[in-house]
N, C-alpha and C positions, 0 to 999 in steps of 0.2 A: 714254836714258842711265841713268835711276835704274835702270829693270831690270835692266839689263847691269853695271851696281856691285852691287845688291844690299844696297844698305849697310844697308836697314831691318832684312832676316833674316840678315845676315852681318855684323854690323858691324866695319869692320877693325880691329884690335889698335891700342889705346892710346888711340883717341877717344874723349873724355868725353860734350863739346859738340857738336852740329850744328843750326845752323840757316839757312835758304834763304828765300828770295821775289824775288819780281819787280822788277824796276828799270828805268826810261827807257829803258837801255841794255841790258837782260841779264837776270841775276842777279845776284846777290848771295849768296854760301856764308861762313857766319863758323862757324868750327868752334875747339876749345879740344882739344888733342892733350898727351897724355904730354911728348912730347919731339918737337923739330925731327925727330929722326930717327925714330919713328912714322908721322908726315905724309910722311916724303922716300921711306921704304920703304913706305904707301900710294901714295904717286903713280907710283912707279917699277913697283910691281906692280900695280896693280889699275886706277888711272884713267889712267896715257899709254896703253895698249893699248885702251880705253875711247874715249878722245878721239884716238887716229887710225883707229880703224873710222868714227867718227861724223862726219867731214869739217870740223866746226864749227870755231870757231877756238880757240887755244892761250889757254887762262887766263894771266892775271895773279896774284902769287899777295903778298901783304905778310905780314910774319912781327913780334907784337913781344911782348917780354913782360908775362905777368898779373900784375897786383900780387895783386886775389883775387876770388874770384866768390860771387854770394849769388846762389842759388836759392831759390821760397819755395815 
């Protein structure tokens, strides 16, 4: 699936943040986006077409806003 995103040498327009690891259940993807609508026109064009080639099941997705982020 990362291949087929490409996200490391394409990264899609507006993404700051991305970070991923393994979970009980899954993954876990926590990403920090421009705007809701950066993320909605990512998923619309690059990962639904992504995630119905690949059969897996349909993400869950929660959206809330940043107060502020400290990188060091």
């Amino acid at each position: 699936m990362m291949e087929a995103l490409n996200i490391a040498n394409d990264p899609p327009a507006g993404v700051r943040v991305r970070v991923a690891g393994p979970t009980e259940s899954g993954w876990r993807i926590v990403g920090l986006w421009d705007s809701r609508e950066a993320f909605e026109t990512f998923r619309s064009e690059r990962l639904a077409p992504v995630l119905q080639g690949g059969g897996g099941p349909t993400p869950t997705f929660e959206f809330w806003p940043i107060e502020s982020v400290i990188i060091r």
